[in-house]
Structure formats: structure tokens, C-alpha cells
C-alpha positions as CSV (number, residue, x, y, z in Angstrom):
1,X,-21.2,-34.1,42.5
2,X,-18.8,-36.8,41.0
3,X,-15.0,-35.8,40.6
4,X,-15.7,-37.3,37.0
5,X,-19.4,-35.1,36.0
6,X,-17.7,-31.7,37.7
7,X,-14.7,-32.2,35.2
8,X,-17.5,-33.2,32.1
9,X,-19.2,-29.4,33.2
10,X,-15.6,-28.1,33.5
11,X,-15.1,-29.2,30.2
12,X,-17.9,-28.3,28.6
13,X,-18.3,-24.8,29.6
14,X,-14.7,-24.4,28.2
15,X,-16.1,-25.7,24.8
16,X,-19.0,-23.7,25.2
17,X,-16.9,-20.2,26.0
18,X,-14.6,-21.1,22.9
19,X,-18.0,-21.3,20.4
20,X,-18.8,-18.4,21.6
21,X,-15.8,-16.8,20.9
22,X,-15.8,-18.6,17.7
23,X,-19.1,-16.8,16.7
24,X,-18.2,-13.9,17.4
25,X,-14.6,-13.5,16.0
26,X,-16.8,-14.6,12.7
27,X,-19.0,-11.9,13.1
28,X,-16.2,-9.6,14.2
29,X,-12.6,-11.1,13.3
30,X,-9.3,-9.8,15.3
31,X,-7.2,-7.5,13.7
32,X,-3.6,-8.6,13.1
33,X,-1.9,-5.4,14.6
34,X,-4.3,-6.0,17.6
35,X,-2.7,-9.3,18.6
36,X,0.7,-7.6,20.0
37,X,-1.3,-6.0,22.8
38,X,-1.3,-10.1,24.3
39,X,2.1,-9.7,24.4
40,X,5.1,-11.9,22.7
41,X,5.4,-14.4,24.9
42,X,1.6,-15.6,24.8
43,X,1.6,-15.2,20.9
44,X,4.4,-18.0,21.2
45,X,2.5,-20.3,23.2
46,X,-0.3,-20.2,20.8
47,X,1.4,-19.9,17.5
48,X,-0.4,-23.0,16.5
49,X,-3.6,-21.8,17.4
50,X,-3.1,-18.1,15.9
51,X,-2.4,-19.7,12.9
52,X,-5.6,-22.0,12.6
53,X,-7.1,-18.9,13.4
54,X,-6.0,-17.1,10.3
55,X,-6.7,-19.9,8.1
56,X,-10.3,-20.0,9.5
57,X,-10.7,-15.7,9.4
58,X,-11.0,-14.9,12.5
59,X,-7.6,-12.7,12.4
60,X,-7.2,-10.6,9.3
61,X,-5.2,-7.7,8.5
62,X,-7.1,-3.9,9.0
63,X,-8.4,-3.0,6.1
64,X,-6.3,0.0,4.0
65,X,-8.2,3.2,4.3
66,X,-9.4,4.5,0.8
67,X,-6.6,7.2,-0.4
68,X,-9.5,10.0,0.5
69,X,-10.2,8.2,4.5
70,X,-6.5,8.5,4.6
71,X,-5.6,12.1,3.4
72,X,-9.0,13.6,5.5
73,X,-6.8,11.9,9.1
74,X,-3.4,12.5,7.4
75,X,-1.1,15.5,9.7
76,X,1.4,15.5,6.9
77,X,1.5,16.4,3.3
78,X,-0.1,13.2,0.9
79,X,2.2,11.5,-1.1
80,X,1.6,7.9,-2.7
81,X,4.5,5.4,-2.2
82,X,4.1,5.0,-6.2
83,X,4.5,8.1,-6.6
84,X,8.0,8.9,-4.9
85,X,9.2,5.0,-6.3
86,X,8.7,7.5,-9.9
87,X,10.9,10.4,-8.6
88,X,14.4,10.8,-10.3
89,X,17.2,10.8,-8.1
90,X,17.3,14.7,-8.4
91,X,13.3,15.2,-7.6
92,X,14.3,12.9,-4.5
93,X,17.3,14.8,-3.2
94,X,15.1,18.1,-3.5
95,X,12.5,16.5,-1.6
96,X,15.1,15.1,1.3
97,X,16.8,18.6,1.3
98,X,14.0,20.6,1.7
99,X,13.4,18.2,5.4
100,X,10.2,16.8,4.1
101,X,10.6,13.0,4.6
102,X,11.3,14.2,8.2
103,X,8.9,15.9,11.1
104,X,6.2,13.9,9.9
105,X,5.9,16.4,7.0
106,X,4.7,13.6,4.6
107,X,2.2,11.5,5.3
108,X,3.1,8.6,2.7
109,X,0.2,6.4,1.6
110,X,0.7,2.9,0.7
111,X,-0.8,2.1,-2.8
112,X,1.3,-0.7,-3.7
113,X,0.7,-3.4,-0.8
114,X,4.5,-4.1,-0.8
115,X,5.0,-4.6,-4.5
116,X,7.5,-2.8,-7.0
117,X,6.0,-0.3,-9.3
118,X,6.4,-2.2,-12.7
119,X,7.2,-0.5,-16.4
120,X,7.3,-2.1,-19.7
121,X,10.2,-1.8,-21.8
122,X,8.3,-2.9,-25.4
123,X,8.1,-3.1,-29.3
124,X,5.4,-0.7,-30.6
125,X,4.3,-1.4,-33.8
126,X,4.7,0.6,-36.9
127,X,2.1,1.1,-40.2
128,X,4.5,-0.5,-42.1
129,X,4.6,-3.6,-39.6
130,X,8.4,-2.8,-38.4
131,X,9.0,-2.3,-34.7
132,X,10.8,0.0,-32.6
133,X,11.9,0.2,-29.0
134,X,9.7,2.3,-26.3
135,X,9.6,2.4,-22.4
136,X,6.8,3.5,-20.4
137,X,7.6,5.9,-17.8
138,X,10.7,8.2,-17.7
139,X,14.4,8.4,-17.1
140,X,16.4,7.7,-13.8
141,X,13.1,6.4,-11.8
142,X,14.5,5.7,-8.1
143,X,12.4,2.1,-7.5
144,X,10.8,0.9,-10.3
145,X,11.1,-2.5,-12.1
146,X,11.1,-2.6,-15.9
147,X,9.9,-5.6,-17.9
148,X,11.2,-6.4,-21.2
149,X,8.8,-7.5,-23.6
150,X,9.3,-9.0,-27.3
151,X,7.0,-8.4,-30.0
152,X,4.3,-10.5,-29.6
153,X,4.1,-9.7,-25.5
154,X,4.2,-5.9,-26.6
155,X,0.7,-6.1,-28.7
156,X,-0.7,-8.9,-26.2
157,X,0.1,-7.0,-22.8
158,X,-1.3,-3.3,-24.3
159,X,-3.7,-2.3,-21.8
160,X,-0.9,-2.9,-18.9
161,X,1.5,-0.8,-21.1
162,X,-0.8,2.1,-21.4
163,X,-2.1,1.8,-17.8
164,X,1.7,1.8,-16.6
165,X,2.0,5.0,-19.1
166,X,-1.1,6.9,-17.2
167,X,0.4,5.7,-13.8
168,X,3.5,7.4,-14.4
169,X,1.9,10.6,-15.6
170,X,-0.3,11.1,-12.7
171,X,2.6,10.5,-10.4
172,X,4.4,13.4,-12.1
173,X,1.7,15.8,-11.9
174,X,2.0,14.5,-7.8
175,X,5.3,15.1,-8.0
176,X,5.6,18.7,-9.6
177,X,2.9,19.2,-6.9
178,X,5.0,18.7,-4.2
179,X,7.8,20.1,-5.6
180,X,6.4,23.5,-6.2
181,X,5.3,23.5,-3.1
182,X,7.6,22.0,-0.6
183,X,8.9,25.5,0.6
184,X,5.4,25.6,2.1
185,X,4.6,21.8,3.1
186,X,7.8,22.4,5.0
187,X,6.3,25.1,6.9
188,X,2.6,23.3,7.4
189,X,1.0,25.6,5.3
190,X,-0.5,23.2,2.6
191,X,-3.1,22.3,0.9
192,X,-4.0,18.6,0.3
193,X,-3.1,17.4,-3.5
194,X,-5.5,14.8,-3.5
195,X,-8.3,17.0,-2.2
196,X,-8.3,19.6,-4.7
197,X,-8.3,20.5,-8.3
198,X,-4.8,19.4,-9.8
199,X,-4.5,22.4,-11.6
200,X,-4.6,24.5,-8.2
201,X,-0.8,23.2,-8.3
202,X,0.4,22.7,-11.1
């Protein structure tokens, strides 16, 4: 065999093995967390190539588990990020003293993707066409961002005003939840909030 044919075959059984891999990373992509297991230095190499990757979707991030996948694997008690961003600086400091955000006692599940949990501060609309001032949510929130919306915003964005307004009053049931409950969360004698009835804790 010619020097120049065995380096064609070379060549095209490394373009073959790559379609292959191709296919099947389309019918299968690579996880994102799964890539550190190639180690740093060969991620560096192939930076270019990881990213062209991405773009095509053959590495994606895992999925997020549904809140009910992730509370039936959780060891810890289930709290919602949202939820604890809504805690007052006083529900938080009862939650840190009683040891919970230690010992894996919580198991906190990410409902916000990285984002801020948002609240409207708005004009609501009086029968005699005045306005007055209103806030959704409550007083002394830890991590929240607030909005300020002018009149016309106020009657334009009302959906997203009421569904911050239901937000916030689930995460307080959550939170009395917890709180009437820590003494035994932080002995691992629980029950799951969001596997029951809420009104088993409240």
C-alpha cells in the first residue's frame, strides 16, 4: 500500500469515527457537568471544539429535576431557593440558629435558575380613578428585587403583579412550615412539605 492511500484510510476512518460520534451525541448529547471527568487540561486544548459542540447540541446542561423527582431523592428537609430569598432577616436568623442550613439538614431546590425573585412596587387603581401606592410581597425580604411601576405599567403588567402576590404567599406558608418545625427537621424527624397536605403544617 502507497504511503499516500494508507494516510487517505487513516484519514478517513478518523472522519468516519467522528460521524459516528456525531450521531450519536445527537441522539444522546453530553452532559455539561460530565465533561470535568476529561480533566482541565484536555478541556483547554479543545475549548474551540467544546464550544462548536454546544452551539451544535451535543453538550447541554442536565435537565432540573421536577420539584417532586427532587424532594423523593432529597436527604434533607425541601426548601425552594424562592422561598428562603422571601424570609425576613428574623425567619432567617431562626432558621441559621436552629443549625438547619448546616449537616445537610436542607435540601434547597433551585426554582429560580439563577435569577432574583422580582416584586412590584405599583399604583392600584381606585373606583373613583385615584391611585394609591401598594407592594407585593412583605416587609424586610432578605433577596428580592422590587420594581417600581407608574400608573399605566401598574394596570398593563397585572397578571405579573398578582402572580408575584401568590408567589410570595405560598413561600410563606413554606416558611411557617419550616419554622414550626425546625426543632424536628433538626433532629431528621420530618415530614416532606411538598409531599403532603399543607395544612398537616401549618
Amino acid at each position: 500500500m502507497k504511503q499516500n492511500e494508507k494516510m487517505l484510510i487513516e484519514k478517513l476512518e478518523t472522519m468516519l469515527q467522528k460521524r459516528t460520534m456525531v450521531e450519536k451525541l445527537k441522539e444522546q448529547p453530553i452532559y455539561e457537568d460530565e465533561l470535568n471527568t476529561l480533566g482541565y487540561d484536555v478541556l483547554l486544548q479543545n475549548n474551540n471544539i467544546i464550544d462548536d459542540y454546544r452551539k451544535q447540541g451535543l453538550i447541554v446542561q442536565r435537565p432540573k429535576p421536577s420539584l417532586k423527582d427532587f424532594t423523593k431523592s432529597a436527604d434533607g428537609y425541601v426548601v425552594k431557593q424562592s422561598t428562603i430569598s422571601q424570609m425576613t432577616a428574623d425567619e432567617f436568623r431562626q432558621v441559621r440558629q436552629a443549625n438547619l442550613f448546616f449537616d445537610n439538614k436542607l435540601s434547597i431546590y433551585d426554582d429560580l435558575g439563577g435569577e432574583e425573585v422580582v416584586h412590584y412596587n405599583f399604583k392600584l387603581k381606585q373606583p373613583n380613578g385615584t391611585f394609591v401606592d401598594r407592594s407585593t410581597g412583605g416587609l424586610n425580604m432578605t433577596r428580592v428585587r422590587f420594581v417600581d411601576l407608574d400608573e399605566f405599567e401598574s394596570q398593563t403588567r397585572d397578571v405579573q403583579i398578582k402572580q408575584a402576590q401568590l408567589n410570595y404567599d405560598e413561600a410563606q406558608n413554606e416558611i411557617q412550615a419550616l419554622l414550626n418545625n425546625k426543632e424536628s427537621i433538626a433532629e431528621g424527624n420530618f415530614e416532606q412539605y411538598h409531599n403532603r397536605s399543607k395544612s398537616v403544617f401549618v
